[in-house]
C-alpha positions in Angstrom: 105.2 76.3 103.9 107.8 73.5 103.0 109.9 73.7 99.4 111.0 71.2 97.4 113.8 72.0 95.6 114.9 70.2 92.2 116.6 70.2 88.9 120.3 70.5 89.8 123.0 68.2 88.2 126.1 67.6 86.0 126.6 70.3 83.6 129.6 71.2 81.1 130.4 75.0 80.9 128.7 77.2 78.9 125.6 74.8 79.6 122.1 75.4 81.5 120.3 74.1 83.9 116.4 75.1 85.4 116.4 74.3 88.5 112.5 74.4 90.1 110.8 74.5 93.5 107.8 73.3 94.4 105.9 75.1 97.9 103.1 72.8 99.5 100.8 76.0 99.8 100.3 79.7 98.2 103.0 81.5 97.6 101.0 84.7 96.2 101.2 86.5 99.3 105.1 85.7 100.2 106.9 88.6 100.5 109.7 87.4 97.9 110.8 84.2 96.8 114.4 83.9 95.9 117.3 81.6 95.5 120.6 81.4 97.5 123.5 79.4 97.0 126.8 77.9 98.8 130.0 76.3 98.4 131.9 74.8 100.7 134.2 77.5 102.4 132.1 80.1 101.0 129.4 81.9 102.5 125.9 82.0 101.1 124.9 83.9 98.5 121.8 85.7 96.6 121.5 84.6 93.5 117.8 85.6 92.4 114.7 87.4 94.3 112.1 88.3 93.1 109.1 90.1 95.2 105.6 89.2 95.0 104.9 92.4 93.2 107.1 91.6 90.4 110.5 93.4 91.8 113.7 91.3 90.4 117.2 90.9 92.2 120.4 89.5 90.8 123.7 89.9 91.7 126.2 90.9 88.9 128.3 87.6 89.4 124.9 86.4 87.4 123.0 89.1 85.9 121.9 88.2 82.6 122.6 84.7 82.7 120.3 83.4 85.6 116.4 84.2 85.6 113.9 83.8 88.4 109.9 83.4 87.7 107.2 82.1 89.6 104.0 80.8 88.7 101.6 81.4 91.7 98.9 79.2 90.1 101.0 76.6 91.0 103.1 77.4 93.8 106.2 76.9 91.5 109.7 79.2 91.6 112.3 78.7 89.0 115.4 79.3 87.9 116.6 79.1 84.4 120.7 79.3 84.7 122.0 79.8 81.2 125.8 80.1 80.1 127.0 78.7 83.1 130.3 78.7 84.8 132.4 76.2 86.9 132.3 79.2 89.5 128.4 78.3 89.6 129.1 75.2 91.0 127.3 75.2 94.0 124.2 73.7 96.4 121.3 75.8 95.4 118.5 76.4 97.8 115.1 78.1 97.2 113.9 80.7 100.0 110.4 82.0 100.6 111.2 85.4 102.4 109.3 87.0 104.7 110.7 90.7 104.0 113.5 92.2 101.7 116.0 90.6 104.0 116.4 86.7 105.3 115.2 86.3 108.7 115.3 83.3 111.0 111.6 82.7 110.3 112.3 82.4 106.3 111.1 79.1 104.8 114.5 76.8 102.7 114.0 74.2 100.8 116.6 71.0 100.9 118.7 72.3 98.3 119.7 70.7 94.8 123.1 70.8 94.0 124.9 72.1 90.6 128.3 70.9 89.8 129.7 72.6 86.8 132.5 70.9 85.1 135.5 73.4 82.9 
């Protein structure tokens, strides 16, 4: 599978941004499709998972700000970021996992990058 990742841009605080990714085949049977992000001198992070079977994971740095969905009929993930924070200024990149966690032979897209002005 290859992801296209897209959506990302200039946004003031207290802003939003949905950020989408688009897989070139079914997703319905990926063991979780999340999104991960990173700064520069920061490591990578989990922002949003979500299993095929509906399971959701979010870190507390974003819980109840970001949401993940996915729309197998289309082979679409998303990520609605809402209230966001200059700390959220990152590249964001969206995974297709293979278990619950990342392994070499997980799928990332090109990332879209989200700068978040104060």
């Amino acid at each position: 599978v290859q992801l296209q990742a897209s959506g990302g841009g200039l946004v003031q605080a207290g802003g939003y941004l949905t950020l989408s990714c688009a897989a070139s085949r079914t997703i319905s049977t990926t063991y979780a499709m999340s999104w991960y992000r990173q700064s520069p001198g920061n490591e990578r992070e989990l922002v949003a998972l979500m299993t095929a079977g509906g399971r959701l994971m979010y870190p507390d740095s974003v819980k109840g700000r970001f949401t993940i969905s996915r729309d197998n009929a289309k082979n679409m993930v998303y990520l609605q970021m809402n209230n966001l924070k200059p700390e959220d200024t990152a590249t964001y990149y969206c995974v297709s996992q293979r278990g619950p966690r990342l392994d070499p032979r997980d799928t990332w897209g090109q990332g879209t990058l989200v700068t978040v002005s104060s």
